[in-house]
Backbone as XML, in Angstrom:
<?xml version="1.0"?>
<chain id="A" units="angstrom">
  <residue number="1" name="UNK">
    <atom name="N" x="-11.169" y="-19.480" z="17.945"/>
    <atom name="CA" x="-9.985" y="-19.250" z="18.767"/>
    <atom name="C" x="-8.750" y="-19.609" z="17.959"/>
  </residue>
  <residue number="2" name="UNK">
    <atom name="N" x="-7.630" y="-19.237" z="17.930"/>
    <atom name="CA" x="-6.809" y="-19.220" z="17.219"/>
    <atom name="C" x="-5.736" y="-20.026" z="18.027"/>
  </residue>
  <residue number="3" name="UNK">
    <atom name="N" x="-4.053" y="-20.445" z="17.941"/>
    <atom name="CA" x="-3.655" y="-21.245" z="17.899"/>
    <atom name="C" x="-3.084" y="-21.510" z="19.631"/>
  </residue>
  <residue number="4" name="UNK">
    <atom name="N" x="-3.155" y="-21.876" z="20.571"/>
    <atom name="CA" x="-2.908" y="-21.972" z="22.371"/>
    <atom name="C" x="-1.742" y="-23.073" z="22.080"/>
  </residue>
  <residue number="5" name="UNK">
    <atom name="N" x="-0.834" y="-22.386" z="22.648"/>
    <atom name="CA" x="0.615" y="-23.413" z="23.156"/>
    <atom name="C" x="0.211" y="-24.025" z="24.649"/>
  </residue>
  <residue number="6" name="UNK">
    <atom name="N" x="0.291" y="-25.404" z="24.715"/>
    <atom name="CA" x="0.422" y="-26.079" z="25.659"/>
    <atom name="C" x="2.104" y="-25.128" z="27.091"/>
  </residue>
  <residue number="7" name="UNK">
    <atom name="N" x="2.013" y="-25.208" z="27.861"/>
    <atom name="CA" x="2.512" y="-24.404" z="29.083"/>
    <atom name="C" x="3.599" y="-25.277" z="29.436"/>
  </residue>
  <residue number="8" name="UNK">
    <atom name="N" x="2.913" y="-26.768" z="29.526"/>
    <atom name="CA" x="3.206" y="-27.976" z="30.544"/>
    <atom name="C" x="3.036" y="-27.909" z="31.947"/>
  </residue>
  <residue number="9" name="UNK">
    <atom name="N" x="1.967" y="-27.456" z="32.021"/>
    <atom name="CA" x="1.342" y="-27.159" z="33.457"/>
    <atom name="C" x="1.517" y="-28.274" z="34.450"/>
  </residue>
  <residue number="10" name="UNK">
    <atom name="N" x="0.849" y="-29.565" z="33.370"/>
    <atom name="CA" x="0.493" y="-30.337" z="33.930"/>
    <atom name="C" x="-0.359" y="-30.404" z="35.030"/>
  </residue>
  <residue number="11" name="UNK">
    <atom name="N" x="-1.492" y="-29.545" z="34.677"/>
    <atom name="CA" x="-2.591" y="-29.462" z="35.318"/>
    <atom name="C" x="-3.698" y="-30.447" z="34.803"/>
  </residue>
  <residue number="12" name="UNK">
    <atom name="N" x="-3.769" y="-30.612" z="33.573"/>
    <atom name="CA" x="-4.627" y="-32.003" z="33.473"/>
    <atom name="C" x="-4.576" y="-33.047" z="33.726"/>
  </residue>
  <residue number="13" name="UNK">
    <atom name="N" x="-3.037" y="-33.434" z="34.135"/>
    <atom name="CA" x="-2.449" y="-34.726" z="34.774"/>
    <atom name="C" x="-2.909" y="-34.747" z="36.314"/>
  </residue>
  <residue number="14" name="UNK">
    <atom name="N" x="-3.189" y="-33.602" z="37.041"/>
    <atom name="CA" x="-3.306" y="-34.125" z="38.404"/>
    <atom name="C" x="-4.715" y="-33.620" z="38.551"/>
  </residue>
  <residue number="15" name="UNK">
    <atom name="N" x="-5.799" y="-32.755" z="37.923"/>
    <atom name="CA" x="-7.197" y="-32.705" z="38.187"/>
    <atom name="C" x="-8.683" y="-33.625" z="37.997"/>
  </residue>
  <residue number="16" name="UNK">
    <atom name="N" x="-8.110" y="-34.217" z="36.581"/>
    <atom name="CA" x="-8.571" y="-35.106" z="36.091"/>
    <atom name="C" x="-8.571" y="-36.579" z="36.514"/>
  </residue>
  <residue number="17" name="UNK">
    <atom name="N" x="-9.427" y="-37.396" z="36.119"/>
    <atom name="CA" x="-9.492" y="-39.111" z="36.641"/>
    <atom name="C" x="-8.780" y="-39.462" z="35.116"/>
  </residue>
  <residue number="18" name="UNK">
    <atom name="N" x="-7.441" y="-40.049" z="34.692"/>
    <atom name="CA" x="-6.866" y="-40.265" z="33.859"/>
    <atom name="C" x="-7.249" y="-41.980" z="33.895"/>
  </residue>
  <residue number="19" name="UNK">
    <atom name="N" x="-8.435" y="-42.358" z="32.911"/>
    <atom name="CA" x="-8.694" y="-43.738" z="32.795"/>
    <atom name="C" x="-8.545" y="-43.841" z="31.137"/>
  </residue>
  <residue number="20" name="UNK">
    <atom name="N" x="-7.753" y="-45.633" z="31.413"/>
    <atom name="CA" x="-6.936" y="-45.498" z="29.971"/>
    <atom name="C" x="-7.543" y="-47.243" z="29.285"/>
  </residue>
  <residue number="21" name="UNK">
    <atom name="N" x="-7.126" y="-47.368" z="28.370"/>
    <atom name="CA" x="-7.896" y="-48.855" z="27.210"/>
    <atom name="C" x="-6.666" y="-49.604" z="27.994"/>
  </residue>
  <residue number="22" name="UNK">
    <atom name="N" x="-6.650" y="-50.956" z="27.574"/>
    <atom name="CA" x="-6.125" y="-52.154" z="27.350"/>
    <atom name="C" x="-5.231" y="-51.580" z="26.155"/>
  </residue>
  <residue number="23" name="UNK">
    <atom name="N" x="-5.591" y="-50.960" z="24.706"/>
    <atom name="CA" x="-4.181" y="-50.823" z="24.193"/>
    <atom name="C" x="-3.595" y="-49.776" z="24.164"/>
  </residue>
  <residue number="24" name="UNK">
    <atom name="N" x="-3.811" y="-49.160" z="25.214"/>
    <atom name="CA" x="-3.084" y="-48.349" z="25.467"/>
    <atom name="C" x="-2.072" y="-48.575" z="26.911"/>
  </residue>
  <residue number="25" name="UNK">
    <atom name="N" x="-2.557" y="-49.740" z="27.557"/>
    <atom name="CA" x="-1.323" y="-50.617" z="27.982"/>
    <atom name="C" x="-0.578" y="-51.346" z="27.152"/>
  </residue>
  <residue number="26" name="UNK">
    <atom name="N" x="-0.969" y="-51.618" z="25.771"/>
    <atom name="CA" x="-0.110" y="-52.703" z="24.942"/>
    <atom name="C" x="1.082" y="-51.824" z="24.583"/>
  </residue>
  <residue number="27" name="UNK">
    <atom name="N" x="0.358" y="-50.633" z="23.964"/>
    <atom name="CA" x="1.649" y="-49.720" z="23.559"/>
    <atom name="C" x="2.372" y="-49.526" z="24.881"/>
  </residue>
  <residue number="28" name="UNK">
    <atom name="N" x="2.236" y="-48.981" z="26.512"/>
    <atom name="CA" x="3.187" y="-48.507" z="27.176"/>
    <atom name="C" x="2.554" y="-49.478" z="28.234"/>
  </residue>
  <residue number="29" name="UNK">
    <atom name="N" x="3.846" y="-50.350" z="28.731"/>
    <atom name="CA" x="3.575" y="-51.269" z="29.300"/>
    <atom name="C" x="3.978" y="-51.283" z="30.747"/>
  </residue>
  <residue number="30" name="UNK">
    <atom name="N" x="4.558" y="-49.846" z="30.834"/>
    <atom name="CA" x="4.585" y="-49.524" z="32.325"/>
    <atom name="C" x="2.992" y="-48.891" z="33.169"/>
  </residue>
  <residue number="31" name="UNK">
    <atom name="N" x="2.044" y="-49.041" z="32.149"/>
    <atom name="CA" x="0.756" y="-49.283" z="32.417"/>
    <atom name="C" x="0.353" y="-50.296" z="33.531"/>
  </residue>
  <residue number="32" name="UNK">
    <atom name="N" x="0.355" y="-51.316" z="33.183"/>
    <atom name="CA" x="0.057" y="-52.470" z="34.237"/>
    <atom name="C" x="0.785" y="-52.273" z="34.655"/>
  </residue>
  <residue number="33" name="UNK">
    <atom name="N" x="2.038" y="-52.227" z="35.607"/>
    <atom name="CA" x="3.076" y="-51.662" z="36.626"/>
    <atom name="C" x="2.441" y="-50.714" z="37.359"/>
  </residue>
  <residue number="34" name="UNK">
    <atom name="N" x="2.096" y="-49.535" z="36.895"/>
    <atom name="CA" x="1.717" y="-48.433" z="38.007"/>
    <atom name="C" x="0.152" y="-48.278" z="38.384"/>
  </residue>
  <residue number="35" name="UNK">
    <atom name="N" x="0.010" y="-48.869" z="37.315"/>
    <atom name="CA" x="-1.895" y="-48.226" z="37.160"/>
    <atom name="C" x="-2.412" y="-49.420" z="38.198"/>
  </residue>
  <residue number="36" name="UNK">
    <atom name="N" x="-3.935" y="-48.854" z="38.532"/>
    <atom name="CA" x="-4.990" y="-49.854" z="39.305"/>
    <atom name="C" x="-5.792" y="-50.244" z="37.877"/>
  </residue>
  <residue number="37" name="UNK">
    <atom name="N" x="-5.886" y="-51.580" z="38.027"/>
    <atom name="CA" x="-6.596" y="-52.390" z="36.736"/>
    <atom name="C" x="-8.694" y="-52.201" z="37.018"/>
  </residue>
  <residue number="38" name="UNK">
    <atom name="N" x="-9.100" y="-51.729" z="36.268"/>
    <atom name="CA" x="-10.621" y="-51.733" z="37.016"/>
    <atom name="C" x="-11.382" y="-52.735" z="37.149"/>
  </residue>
  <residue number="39" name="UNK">
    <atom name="N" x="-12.372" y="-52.882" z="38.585"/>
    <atom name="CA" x="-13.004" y="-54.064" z="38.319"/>
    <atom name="C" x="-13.657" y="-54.096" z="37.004"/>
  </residue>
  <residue number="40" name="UNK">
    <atom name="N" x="-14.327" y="-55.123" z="36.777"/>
    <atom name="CA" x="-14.970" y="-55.745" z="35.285"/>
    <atom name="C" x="-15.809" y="-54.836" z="35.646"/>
  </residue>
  <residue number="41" name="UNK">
    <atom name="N" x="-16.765" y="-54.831" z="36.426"/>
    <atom name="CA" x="-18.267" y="-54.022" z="36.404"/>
    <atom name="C" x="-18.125" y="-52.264" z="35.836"/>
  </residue>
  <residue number="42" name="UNK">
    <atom name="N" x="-16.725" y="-51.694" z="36.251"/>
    <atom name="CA" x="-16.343" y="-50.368" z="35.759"/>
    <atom name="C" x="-15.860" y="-50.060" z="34.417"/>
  </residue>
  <residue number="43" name="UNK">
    <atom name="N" x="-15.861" y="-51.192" z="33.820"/>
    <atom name="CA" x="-14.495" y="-51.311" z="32.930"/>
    <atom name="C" x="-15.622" y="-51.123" z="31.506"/>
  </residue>
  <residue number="44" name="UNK">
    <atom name="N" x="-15.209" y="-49.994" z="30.624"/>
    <atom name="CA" x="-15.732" y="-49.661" z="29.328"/>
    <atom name="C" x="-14.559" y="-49.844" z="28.135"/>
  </residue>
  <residue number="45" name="UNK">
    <atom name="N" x="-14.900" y="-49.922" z="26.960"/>
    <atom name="CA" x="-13.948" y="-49.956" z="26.066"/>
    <atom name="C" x="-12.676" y="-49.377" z="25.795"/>
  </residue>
  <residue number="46" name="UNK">
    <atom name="N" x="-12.970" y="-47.974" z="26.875"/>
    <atom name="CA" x="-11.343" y="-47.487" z="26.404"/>
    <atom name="C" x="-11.787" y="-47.258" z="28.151"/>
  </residue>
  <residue number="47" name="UNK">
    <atom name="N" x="-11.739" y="-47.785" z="29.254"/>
    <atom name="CA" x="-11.428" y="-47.688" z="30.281"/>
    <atom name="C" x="-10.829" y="-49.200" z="30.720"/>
  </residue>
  <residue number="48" name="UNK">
    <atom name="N" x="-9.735" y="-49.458" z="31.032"/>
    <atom name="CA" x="-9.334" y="-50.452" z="31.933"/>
    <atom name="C" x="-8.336" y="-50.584" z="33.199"/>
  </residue>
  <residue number="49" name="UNK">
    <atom name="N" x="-7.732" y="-49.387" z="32.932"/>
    <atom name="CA" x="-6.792" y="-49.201" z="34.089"/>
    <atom name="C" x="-7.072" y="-47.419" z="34.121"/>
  </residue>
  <residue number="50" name="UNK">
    <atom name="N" x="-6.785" y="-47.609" z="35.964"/>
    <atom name="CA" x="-6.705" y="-46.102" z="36.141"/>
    <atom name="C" x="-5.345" y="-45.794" z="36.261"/>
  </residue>
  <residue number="51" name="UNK">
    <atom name="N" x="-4.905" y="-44.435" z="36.128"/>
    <atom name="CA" x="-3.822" y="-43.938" z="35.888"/>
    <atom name="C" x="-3.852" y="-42.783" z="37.384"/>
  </residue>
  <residue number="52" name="UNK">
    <atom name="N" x="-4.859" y="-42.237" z="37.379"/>
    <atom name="CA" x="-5.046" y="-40.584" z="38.529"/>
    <atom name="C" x="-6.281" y="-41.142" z="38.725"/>
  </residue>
  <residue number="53" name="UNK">
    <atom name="N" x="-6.728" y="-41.035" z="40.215"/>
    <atom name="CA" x="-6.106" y="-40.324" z="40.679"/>
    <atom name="C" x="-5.945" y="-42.087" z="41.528"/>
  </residue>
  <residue number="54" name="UNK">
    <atom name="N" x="-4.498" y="-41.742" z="42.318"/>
    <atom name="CA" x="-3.801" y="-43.076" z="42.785"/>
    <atom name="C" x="-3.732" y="-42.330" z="44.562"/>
  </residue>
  <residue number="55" name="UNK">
    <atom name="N" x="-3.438" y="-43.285" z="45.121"/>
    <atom name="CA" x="-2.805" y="-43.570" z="46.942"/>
    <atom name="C" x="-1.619" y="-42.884" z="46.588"/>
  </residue>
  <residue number="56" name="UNK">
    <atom name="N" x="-1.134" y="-41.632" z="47.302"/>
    <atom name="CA" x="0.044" y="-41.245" z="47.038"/>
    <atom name="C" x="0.773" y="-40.691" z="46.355"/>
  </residue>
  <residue number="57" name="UNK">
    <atom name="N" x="0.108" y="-40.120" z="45.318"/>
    <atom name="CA" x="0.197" y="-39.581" z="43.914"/>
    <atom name="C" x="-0.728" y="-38.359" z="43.853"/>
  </residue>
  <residue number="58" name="UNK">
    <atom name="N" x="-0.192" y="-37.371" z="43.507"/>
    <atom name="CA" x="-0.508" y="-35.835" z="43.058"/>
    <atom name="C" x="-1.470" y="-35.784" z="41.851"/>
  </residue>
  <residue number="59" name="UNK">
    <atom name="N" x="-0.803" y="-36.792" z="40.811"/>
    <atom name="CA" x="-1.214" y="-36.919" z="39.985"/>
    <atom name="C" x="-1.015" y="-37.913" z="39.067"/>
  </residue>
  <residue number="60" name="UNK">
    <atom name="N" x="-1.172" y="-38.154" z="37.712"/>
    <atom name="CA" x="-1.212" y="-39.287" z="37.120"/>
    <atom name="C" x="0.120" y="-39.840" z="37.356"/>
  </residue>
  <residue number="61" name="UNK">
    <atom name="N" x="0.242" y="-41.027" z="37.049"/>
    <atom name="CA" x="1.462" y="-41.952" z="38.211"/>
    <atom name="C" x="2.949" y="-41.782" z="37.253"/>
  </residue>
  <residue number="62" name="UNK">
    <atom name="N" x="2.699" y="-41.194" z="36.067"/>
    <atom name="CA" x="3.617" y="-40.684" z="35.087"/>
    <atom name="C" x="4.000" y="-39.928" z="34.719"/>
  </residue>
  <residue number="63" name="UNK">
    <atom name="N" x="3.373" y="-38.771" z="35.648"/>
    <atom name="CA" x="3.694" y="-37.165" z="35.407"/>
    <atom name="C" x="5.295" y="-36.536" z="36.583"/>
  </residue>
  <residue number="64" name="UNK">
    <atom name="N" x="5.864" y="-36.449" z="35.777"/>
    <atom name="CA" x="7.410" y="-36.222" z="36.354"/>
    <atom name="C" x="7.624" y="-34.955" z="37.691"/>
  </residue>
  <residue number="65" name="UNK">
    <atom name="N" x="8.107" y="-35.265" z="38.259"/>
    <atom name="CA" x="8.613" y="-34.198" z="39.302"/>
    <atom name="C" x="8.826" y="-32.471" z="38.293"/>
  </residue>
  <residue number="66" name="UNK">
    <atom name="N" x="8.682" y="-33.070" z="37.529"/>
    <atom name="CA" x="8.857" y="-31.335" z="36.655"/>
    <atom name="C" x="7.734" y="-30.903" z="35.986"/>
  </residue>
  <residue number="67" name="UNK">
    <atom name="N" x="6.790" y="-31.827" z="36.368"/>
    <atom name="CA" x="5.176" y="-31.756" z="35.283"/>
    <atom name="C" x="5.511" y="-31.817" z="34.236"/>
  </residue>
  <residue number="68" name="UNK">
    <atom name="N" x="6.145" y="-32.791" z="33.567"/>
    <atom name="CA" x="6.133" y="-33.630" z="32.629"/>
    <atom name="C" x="6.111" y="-34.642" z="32.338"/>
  </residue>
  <residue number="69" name="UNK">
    <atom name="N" x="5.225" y="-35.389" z="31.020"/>
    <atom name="CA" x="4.913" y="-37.006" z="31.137"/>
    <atom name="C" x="6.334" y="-37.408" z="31.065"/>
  </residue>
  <residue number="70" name="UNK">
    <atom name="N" x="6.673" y="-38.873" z="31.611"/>
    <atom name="CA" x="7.248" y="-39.775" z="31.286"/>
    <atom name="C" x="7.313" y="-40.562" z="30.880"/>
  </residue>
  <residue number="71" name="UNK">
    <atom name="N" x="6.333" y="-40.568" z="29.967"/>
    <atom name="CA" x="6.025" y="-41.870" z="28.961"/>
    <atom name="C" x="5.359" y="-41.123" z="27.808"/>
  </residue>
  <residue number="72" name="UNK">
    <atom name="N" x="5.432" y="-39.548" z="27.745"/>
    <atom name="CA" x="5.233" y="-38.483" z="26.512"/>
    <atom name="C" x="4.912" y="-39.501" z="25.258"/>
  </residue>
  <residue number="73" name="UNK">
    <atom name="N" x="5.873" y="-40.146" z="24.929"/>
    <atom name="CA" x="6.062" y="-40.884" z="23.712"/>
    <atom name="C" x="4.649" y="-41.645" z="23.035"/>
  </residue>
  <residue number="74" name="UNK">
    <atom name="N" x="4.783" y="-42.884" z="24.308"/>
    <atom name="CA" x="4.075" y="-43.833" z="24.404"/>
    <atom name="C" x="2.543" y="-43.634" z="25.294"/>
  </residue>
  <residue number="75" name="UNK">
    <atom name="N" x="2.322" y="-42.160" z="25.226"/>
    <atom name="CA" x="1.241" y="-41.674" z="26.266"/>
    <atom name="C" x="-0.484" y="-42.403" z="25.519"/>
  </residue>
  <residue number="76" name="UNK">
    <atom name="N" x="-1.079" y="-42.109" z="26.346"/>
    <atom name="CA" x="-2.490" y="-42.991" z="26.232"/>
    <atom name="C" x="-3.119" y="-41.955" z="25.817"/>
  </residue>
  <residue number="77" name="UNK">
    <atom name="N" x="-4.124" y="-42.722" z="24.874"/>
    <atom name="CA" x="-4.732" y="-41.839" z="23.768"/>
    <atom name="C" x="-6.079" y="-40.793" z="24.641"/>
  </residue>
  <residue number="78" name="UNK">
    <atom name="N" x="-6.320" y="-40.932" z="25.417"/>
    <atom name="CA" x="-6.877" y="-39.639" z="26.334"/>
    <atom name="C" x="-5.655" y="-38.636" z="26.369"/>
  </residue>
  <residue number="79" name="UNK">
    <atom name="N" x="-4.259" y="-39.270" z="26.822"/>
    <atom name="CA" x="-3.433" y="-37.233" z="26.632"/>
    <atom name="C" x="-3.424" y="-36.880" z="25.470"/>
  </residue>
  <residue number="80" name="UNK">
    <atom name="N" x="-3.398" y="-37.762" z="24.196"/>
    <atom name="CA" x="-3.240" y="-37.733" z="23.422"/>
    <atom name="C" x="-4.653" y="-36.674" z="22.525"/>
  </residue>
  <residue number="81" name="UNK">
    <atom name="N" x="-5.493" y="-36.808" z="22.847"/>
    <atom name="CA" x="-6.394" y="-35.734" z="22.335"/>
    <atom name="C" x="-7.161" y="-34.614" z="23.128"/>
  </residue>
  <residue number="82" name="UNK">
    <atom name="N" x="-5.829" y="-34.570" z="24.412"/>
    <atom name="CA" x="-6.794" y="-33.421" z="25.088"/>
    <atom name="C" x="-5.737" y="-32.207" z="24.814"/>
  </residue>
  <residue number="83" name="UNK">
    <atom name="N" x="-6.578" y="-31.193" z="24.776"/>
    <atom name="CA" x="-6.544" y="-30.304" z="24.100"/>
    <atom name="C" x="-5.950" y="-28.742" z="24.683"/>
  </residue>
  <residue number="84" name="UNK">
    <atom name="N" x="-4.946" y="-28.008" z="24.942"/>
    <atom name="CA" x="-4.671" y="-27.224" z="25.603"/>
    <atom name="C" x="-5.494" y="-26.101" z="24.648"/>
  </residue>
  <residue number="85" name="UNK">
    <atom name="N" x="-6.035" y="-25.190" z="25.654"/>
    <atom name="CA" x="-6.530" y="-23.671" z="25.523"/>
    <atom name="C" x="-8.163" y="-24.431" z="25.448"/>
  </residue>
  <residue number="86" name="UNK">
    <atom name="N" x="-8.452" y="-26.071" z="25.809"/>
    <atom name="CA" x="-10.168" y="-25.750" z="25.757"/>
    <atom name="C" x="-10.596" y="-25.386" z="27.268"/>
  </residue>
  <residue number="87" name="UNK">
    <atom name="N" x="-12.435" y="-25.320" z="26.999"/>
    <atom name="CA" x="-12.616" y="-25.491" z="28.569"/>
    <atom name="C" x="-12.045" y="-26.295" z="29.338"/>
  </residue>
  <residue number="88" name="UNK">
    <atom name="N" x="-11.641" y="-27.211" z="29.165"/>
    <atom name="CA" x="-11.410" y="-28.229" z="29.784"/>
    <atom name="C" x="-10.365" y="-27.940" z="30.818"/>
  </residue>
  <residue number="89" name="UNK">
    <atom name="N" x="-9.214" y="-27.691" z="29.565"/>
    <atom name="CA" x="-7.514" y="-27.274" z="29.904"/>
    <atom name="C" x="-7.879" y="-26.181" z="30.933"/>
  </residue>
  <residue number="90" name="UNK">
    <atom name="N" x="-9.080" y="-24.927" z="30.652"/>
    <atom name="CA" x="-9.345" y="-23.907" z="31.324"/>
    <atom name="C" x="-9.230" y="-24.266" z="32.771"/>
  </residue>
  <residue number="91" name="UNK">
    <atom name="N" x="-10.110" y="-25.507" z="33.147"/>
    <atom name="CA" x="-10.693" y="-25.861" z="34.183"/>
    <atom name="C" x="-9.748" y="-26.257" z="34.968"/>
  </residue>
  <residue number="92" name="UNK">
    <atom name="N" x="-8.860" y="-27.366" z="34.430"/>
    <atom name="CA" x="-7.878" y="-27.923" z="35.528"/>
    <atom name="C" x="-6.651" y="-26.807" z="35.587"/>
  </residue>
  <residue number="93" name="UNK">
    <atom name="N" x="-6.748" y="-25.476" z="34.951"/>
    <atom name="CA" x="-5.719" y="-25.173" z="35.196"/>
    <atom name="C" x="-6.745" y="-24.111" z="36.833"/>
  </residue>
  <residue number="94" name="UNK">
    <atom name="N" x="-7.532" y="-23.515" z="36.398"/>
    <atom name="CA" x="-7.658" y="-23.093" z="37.719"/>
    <atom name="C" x="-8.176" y="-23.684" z="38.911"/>
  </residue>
  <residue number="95" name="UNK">
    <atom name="N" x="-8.420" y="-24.811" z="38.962"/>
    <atom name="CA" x="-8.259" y="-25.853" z="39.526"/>
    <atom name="C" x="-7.104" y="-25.831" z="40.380"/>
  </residue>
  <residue number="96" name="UNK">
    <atom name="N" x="-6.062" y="-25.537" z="39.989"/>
    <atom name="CA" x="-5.220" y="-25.297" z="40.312"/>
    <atom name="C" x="-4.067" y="-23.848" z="40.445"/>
  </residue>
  <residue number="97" name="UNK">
    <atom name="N" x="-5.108" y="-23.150" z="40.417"/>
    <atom name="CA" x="-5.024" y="-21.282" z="40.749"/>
    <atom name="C" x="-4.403" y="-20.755" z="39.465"/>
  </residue>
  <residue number="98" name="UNK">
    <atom name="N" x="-4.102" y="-21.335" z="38.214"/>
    <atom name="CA" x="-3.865" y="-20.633" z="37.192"/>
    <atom name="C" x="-4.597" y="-20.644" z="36.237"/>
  </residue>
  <residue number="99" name="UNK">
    <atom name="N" x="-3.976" y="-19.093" z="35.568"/>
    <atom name="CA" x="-4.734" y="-18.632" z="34.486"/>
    <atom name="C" x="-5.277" y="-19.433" z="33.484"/>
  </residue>
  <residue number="100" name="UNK">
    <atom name="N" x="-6.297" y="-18.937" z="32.432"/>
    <atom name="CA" x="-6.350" y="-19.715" z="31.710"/>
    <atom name="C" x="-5.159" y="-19.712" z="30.148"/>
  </residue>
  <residue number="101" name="UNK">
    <atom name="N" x="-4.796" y="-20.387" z="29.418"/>
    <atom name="CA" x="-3.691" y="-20.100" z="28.701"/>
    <atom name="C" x="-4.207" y="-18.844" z="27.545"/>
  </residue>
  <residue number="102" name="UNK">
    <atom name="N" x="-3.265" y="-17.989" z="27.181"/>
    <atom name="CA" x="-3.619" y="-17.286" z="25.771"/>
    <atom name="C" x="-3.448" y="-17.619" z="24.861"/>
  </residue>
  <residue number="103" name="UNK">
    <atom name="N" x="-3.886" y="-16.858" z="23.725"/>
    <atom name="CA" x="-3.915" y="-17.043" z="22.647"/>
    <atom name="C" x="-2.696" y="-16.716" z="21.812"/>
  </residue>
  <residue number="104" name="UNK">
    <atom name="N" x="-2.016" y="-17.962" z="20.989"/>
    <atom name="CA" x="-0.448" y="-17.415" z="20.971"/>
    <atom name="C" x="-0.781" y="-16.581" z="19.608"/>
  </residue>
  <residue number="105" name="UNK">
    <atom name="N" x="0.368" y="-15.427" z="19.891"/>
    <atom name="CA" x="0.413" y="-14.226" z="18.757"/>
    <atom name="C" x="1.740" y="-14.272" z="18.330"/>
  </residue>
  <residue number="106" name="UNK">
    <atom name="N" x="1.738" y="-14.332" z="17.171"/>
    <atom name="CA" x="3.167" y="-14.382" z="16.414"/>
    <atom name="C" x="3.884" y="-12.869" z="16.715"/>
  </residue>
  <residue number="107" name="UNK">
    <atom name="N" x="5.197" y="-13.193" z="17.018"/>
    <atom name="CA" x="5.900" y="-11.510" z="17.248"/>
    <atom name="C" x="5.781" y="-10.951" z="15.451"/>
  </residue>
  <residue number="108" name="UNK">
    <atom name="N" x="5.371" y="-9.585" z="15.842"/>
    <atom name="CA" x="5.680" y="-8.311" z="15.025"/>
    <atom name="C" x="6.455" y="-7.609" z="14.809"/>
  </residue>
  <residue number="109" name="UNK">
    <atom name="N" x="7.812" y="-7.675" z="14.834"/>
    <atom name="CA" x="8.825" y="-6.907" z="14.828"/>
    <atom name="C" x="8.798" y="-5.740" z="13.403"/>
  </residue>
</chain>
């Protein structure tokens, strides 16, 4: 498959269970602020706080009124390697009644 531009759907922010490490609260520390911390018995090496799905929340507790992160910068290394144009991206986007993304083609003029 060749090269898929991210949309900013922000469809993986609200389909998905967005569970994030301990340093990935160190780096963005509005982590412990929004997130639910997991009990010990749930809690794996890169799981310690949940992010999505929350009481009241559409979606992950950082995804902006415009479906965009707000903490982009400092985002947790799960957004950080997921991947627009895989199955995955496929899934939560129709998940949420859209297409799946194409394949970007350089203009030919």
């Amino acid at each position: 498959m060749g090269k898929v531009e991210c949309d900013k759907c922000g469809a993986c922010c609200q389909t998905f269970p967005v569970l994030v490490s301990l340093s990935d609260a160190m780096r963005e520390p509005r982590i412990k602020q929004c997130a639910i911390e997991l009990p010990e018995h749930l809690k794996q090496p890169s799981w310690d706080f949940k992010l999505h799905p929350l009481p009241f929340h559409r979606g992950c507790c950082f995804l902006g009124g415009d479906d965009l992160c707000t903490v982009y910068e400092t985002r947790p290394d799960v957004c950080r390697t997921f991947e627009a144009g895989t199955e995955e991206c496929a899934e939560a986007r129709a998940r949420l009644g859209l297409p799946p993304l194409q394949e970007w083609q350089p203009d030919r003029h």
